[in-house]
C-alpha positions as CSV (number, residue, x, y, z in Angstrom):
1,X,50.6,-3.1,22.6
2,X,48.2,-2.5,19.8
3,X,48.0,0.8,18.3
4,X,45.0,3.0,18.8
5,X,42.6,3.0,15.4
6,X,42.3,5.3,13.2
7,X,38.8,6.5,13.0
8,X,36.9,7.6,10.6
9,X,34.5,10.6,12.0
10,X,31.1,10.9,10.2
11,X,29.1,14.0,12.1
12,X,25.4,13.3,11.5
13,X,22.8,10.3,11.2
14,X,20.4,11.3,8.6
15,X,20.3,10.3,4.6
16,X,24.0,11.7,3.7
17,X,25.4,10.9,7.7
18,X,24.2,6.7,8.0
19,X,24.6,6.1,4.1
20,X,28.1,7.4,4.4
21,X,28.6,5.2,7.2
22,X,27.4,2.0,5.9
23,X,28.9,2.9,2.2
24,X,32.6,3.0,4.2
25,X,32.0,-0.1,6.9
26,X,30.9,-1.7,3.5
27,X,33.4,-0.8,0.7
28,X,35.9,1.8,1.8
29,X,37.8,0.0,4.9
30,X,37.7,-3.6,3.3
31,X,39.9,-2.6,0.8
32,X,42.2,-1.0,3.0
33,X,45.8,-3.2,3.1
34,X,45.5,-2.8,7.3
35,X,41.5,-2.6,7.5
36,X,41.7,-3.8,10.8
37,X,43.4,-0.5,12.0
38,X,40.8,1.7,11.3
39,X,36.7,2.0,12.6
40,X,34.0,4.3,12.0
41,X,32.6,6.5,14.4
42,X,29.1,8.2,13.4
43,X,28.0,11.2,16.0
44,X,24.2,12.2,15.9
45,X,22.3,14.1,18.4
46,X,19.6,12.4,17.8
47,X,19.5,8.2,19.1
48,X,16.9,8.0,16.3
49,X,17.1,8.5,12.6
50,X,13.6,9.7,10.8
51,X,12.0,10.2,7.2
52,X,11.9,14.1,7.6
53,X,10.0,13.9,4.2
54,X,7.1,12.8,6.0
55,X,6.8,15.1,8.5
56,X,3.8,17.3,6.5
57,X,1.4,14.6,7.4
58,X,2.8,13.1,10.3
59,X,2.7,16.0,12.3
60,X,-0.9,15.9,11.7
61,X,-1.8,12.4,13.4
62,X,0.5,9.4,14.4
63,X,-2.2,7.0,12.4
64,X,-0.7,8.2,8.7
65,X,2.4,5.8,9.7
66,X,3.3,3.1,11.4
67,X,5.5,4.5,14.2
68,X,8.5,1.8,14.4
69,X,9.3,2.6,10.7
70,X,8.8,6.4,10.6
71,X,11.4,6.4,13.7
72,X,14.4,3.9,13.9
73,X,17.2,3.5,16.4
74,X,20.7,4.8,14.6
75,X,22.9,2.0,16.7
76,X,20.6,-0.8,15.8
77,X,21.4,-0.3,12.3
78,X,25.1,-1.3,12.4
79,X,24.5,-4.6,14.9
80,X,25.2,-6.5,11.7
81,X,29.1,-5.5,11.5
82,X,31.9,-7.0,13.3
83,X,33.1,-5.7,16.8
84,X,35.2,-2.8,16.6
85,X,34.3,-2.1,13.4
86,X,31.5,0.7,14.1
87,X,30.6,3.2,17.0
88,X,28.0,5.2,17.7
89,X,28.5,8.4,19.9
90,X,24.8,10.1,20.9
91,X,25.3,13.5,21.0
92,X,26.1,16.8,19.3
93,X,29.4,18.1,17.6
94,X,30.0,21.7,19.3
95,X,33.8,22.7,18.3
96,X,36.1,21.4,15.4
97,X,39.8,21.7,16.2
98,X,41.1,21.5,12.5
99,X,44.6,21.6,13.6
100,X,44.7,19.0,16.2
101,X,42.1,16.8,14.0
102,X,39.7,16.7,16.8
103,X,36.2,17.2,17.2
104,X,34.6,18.4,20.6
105,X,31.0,16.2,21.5
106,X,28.7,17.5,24.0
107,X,27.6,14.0,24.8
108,X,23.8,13.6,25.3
109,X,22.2,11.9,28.8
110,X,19.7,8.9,28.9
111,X,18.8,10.3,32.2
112,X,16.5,13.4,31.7
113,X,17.0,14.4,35.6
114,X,21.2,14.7,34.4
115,X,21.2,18.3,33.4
116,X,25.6,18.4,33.3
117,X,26.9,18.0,30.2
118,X,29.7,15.6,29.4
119,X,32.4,16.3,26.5
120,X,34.1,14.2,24.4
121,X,37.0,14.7,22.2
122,X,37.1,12.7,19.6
123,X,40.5,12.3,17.3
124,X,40.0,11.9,13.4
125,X,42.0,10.2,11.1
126,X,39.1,11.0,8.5
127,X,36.1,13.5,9.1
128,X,32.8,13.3,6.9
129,X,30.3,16.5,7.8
130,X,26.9,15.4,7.5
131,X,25.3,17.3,10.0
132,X,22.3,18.1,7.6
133,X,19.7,21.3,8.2
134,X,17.2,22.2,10.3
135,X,13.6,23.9,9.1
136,X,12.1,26.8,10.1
137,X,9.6,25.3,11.5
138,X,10.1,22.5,14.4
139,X,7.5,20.5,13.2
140,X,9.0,20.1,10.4
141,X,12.3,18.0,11.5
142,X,14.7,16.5,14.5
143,X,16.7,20.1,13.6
144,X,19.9,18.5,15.0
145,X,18.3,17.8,18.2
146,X,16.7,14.5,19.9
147,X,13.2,13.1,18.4
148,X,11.2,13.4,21.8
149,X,11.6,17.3,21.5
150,X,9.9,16.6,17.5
151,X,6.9,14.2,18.9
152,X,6.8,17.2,21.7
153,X,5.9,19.5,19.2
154,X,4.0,17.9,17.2
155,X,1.4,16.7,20.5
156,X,1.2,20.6,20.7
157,X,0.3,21.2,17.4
158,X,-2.2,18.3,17.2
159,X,-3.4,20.1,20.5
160,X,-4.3,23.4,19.0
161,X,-5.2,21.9,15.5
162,X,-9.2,20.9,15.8
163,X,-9.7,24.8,17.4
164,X,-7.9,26.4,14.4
165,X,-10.2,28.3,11.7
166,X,-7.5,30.2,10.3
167,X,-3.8,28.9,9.1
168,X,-0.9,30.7,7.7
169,X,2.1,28.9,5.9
170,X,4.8,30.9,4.7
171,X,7.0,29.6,1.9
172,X,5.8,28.1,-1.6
173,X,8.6,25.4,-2.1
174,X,7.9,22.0,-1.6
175,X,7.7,21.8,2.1
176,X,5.0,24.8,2.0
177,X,3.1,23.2,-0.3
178,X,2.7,19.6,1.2
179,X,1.7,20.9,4.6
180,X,-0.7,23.3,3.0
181,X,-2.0,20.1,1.1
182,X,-2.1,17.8,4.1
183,X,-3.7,20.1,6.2
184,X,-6.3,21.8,3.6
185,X,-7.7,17.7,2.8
186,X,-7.3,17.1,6.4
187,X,-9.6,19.7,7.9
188,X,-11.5,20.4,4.3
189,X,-11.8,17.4,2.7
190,X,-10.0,15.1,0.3
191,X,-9.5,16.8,-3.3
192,X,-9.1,13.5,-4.9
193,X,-7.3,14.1,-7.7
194,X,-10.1,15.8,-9.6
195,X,-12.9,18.4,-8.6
196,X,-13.2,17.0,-5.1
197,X,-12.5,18.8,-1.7
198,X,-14.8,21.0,0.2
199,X,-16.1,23.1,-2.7
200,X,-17.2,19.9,-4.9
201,X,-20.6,19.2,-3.0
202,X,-22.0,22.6,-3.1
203,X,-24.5,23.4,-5.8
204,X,-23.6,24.5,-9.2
205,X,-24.5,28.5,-9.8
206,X,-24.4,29.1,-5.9
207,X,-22.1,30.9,-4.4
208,X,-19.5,28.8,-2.7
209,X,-19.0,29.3,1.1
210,X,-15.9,29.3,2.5
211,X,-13.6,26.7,3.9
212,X,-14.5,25.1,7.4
213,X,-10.6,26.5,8.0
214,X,-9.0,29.3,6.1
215,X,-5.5,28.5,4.7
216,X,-3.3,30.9,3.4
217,X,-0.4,30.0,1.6
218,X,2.3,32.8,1.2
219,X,5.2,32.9,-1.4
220,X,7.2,35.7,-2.7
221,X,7.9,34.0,-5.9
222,X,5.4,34.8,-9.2
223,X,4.9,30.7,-9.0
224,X,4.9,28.2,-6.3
225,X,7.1,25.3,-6.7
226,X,9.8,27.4,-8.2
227,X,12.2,24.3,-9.2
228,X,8.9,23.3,-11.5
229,X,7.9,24.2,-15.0
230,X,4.8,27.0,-14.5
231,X,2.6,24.7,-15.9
232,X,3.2,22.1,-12.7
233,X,3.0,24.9,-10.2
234,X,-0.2,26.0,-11.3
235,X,-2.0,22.3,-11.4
236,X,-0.4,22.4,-8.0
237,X,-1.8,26.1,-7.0
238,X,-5.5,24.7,-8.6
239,X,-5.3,21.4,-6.5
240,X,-4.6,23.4,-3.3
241,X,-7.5,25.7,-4.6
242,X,-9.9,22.5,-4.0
243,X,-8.7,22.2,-0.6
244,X,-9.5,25.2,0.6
245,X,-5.9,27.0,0.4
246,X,-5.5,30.4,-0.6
247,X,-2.6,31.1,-2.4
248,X,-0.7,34.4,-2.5
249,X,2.3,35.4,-4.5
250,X,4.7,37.9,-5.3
251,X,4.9,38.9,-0.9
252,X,7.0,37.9,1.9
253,X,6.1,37.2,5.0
254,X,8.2,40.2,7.1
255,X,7.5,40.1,10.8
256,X,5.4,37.6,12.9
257,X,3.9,38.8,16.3
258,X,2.4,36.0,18.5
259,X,-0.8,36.3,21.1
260,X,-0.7,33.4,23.5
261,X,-3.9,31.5,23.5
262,X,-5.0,30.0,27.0
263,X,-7.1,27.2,27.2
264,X,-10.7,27.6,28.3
265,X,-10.6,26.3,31.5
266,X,-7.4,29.4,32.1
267,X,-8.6,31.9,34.4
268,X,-5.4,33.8,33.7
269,X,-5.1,36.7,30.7
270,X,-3.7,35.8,27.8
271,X,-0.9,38.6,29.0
272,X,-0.3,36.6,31.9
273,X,1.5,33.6,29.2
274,X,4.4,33.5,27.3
275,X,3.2,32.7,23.6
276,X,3.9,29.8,22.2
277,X,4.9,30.0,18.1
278,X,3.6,26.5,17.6
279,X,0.2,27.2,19.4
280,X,-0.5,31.0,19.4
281,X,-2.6,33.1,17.6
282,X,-0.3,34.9,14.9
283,X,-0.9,38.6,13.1
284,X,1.6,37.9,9.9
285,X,2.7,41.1,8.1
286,X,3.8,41.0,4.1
287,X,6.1,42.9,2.4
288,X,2.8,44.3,0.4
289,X,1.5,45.9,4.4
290,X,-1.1,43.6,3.9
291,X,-1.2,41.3,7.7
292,X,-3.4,37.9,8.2
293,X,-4.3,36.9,11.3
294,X,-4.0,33.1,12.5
295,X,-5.2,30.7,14.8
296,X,-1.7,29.2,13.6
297,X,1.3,29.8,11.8
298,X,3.7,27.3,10.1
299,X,7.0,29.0,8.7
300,X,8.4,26.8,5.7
301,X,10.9,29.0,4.1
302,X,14.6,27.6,3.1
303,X,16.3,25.9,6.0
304,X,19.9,27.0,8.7
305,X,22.7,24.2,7.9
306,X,23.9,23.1,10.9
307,X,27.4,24.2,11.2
308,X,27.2,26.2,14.2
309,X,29.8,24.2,15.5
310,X,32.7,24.9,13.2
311,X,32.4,28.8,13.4
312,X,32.1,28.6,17.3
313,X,33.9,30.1,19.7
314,X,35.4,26.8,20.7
315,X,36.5,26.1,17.1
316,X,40.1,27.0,16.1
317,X,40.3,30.2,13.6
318,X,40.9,27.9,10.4
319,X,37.4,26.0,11.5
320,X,35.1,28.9,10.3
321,X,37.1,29.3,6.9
322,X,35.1,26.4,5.8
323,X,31.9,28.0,6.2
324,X,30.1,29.7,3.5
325,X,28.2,33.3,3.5
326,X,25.4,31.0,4.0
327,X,26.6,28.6,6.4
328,X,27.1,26.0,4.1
329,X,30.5,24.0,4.2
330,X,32.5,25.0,1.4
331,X,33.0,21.8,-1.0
332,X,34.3,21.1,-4.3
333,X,31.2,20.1,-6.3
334,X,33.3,17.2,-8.3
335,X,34.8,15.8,-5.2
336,X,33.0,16.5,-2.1
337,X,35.6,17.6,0.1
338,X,35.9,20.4,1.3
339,X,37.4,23.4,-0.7
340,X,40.0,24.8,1.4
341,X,41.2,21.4,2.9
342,X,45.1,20.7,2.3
343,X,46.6,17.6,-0.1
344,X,46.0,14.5,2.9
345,X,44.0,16.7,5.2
346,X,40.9,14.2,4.9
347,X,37.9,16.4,5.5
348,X,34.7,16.0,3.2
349,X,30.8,17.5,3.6
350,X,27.9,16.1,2.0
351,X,24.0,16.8,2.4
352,X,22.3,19.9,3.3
353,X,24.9,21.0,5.5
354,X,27.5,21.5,2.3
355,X,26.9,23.4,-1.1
356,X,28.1,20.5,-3.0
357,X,24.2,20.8,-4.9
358,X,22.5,23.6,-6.5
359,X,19.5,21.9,-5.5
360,X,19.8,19.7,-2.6
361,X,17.8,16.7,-2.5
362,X,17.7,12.9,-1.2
363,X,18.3,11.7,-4.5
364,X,21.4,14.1,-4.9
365,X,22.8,12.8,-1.7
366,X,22.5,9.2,-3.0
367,X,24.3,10.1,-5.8
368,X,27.2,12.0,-4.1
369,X,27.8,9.6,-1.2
370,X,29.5,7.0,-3.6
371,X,31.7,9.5,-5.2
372,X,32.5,10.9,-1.5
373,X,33.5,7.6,-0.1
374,X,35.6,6.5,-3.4
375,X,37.5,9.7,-2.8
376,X,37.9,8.6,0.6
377,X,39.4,5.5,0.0
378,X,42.2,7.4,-2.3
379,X,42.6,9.2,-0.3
380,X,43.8,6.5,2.6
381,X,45.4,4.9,0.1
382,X,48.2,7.8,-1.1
383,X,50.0,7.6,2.0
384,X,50.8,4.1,1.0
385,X,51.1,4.2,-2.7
386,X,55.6,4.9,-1.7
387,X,55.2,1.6,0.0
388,X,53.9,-0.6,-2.3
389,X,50.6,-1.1,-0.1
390,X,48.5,1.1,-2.5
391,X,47.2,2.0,-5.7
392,X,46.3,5.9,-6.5
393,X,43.7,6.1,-9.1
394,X,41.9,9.1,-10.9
395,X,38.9,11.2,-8.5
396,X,35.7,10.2,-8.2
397,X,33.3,12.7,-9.9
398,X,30.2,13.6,-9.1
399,X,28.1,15.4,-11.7
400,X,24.7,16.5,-10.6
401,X,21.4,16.3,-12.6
402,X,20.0,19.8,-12.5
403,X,17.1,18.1,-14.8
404,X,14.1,19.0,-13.3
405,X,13.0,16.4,-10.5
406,X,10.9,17.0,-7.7
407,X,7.4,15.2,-6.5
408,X,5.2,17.1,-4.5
409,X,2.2,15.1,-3.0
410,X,-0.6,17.4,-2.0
411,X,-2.4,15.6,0.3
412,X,-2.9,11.6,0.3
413,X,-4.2,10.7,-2.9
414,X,-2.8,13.1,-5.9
415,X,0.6,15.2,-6.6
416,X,2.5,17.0,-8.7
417,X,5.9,16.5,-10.3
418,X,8.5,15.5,-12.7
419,X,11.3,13.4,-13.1
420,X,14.9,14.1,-15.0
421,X,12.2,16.7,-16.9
422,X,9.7,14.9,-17.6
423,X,6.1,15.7,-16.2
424,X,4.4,12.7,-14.0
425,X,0.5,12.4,-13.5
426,X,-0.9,12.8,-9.9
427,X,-1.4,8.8,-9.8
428,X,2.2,8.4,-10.8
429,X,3.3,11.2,-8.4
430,X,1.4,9.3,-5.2
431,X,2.7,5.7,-6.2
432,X,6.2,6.5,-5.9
433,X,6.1,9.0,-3.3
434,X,2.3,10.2,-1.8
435,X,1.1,7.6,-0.6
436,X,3.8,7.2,2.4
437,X,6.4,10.2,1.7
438,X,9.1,7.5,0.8
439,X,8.9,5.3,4.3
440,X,8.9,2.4,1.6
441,X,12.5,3.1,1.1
442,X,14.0,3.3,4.1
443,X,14.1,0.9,5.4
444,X,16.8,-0.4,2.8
445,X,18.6,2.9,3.2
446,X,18.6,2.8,6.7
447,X,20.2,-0.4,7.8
448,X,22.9,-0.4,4.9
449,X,21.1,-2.6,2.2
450,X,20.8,0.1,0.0
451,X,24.8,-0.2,0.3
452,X,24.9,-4.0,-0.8
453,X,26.8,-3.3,-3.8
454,X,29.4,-0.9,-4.7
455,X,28.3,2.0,-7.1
């Protein structure tokens, strides 16, 4: 009778969850003396894997990008490998048992009318956490749950959008400022890269009326775009300026109060309805006392790791040690596994759910996702290295490039941003990533080809 595999447990399907799983089918078990004995089991509650970098324009209108590109199936990206190789397990980690080397999956229904949840417990030989972060907002991201509930929200938003006159975003980092762009050329007009937008047609020496829609953008640094030199943040704040977006600085946003807005055909009182934060009229308060009112509000400040799981009630006591003050899995920055894991223990984070990255970013999790899986493959290897079956080398290190890189597109034909330090014009900033938020990429990344070669 054969033995059972070993498998290889990768908890997430995003950037750092599907590249890990690819970079392992492709490079980590083929070296492996017995490579037969072991598969690779990726867990995602989502069925789909998206470009969350788009999401400031495609929650705005389905027409930005082709559909079948912006959303792909996770399973159908791993038809290439051999049977037995690869498995795919739709639903969502909700308990680590670090002792038994389990992880518990509430398993998610293709039926909607199934409401009972099924469990199952999944045995590691390996275990990769990759379960990424979710935003503040839910337009903004799957958020570790399944892409109908995103395309849900965003119908509501695009519902409530054309009534809007006033809009509120919280947060002056990248996300804050590309839906703040998107929607200020949306509903304003198109800045174009120079003195464009909705203030470019009116007369020189008048007075300039005010935006068709109000948007305010709130940060509570002195700059946006803190990861920036100043000089980039304020081209950026002067670009937003021609869209029609207020910026204002040196406040946080401290308490948001919604007012549910019924449609006009409602003959109930808006006191009657339960206020929906994606829909509903918002008075936002600032740390200054100052409070805007909006016709909508869009929260894009910092994002929760989702790590729930491991410091859950169904977790074992050891589970939670791995867990930062900020939910973050603890990881060694050179190695990626994770800090308090024992010699042979196997466990490893990478992505937004671990603090492997001061800054963490798509291109940092393409860097680190090599060095991860290396270690990996050591680290199967040891056992065997007394038997002749193995060969223990030096760790993989990953080094990351704190060199300021970040592109910031502000609405569909200009940006802002640098590269390893150096400045980019807008052009340059909306060839590589404005004109379709990266969807150009992934399609590489997402079915393994990135992976062709070992790096």
């Amino acid at each position: 009778m054969a033995e059972p595999k070993k498998h290889i447990v990768v908890l997430g399907a995003s950037y750092a969850g599907l590249s890990t799983a690819h970079y392992v089918l492709k490079h980590v078990l083929p070296r492996l003396p017995d490579s037969g004995g072991y598969d690779v089991v990726l867990v995602s509650a989502s069925a789909e894997a998206m470009c969350r970098p788009a999401c400031p324009r495609a929650l705005i209108a389905d027409r930005f990008f082709p559909q079948d590109k912006l959303f792909v199936g996770v399973a159908a990206q791993f038809a290439a490998y051999p049977p037995g190789q690869f498995r795919f397990v739709h639903g969502r980690a909700t308990a680590l048992d670090r002792r038994g080397r389990t992880v518990a999956v509430a398993l998610s229904s293709s039926k909607p009318e199934n409401t009972s949840t099924e469990t199952e417990t999944i045995p590691f030989h390996a275990l990769v956490i990759a379960t990424g972060a979710s935003t503040p907002s839910p337009l903004l991201g799957l958020n570790d749950g399944p892409s109908d509930t995103l395309r849900a929200h965003w119908a509501a938003f695009r519902t409530a959008l054309p009534a809007a006159r006033s809009i509120v975003i919280a947060g002056g980092g990248p996300a804050g400022v590309e839906v703040a762009g998107e929607l200020g050329e949306h509903l304003n007009g198109s800045s174009g890269g120079g003195g464009g937008g909705w203030k470019a047609w009116w007369p020189l020496g008048s007075s300039k009326p005010p935006p068709r829609v109000a948007i305010t953008l709130v940060t509570s640094a002195p700059e946006l775009l803190p990861a920036l030199p100043p000089a980039i943040a304020r081209a950026a704040e002067a670009q937003l300026a021609r869209l029609g977006v207020r910026v204002v600085k040196n406040t946080r946003v401290t308490a948001v109060s919604f007012t549910p807005s019924p449609s006009p055909s409602s003959k109930n009182s808006t006191s009657d309805l339960d206020p929906d934060p994606l829909t509903s009229h918002a008075a936002v308060t600032l740390a200054s006392g100052a409070i805007l009112h909006a016709d909508l509000y869009i929260p894009c400040v910092g994002t929760t790791p989702n790590t729930a799981f491991l410091a859950g009630s169904d977790s074992d006591s050891s589970s939670s040690e791995l867990l930062t003050a900020d939910g973050r899995v603890a990881t060694d920055p050179s190695t990626l596994r994770i800090s308090s894991a024992q010699p042979g223990e196997r466990l490893y984070a990478v992505g937004d759910a671990s603090d492997y990255a001061r800054r963490p970013a798509v291109h940092a999790v393409l860097a680190a996702v090599p060095v991860l899986c290396a270690n990996l493959r050591r680290d199967l290897l040891l056992p065997l290295v007394g038997e002749g079956k193995g060969q223990e080398g030096d760790d993989a290190v990953f080094r990351e490039d704190t060199r300021a890189t970040q592109l910031v597109p502000l609405g569909t034909r200009t940006g802002v941003g640098a590269v390893m330090g150096y400045r980019l014009p807008g052009f340059a900033v909306w060839l590589i990533k404005g004109r379709d938020y990266w969807l150009w990429t992934t399609g590489r990344l997402w079915s393994g080809r990135q992976w062709a070669k070992e790096s």
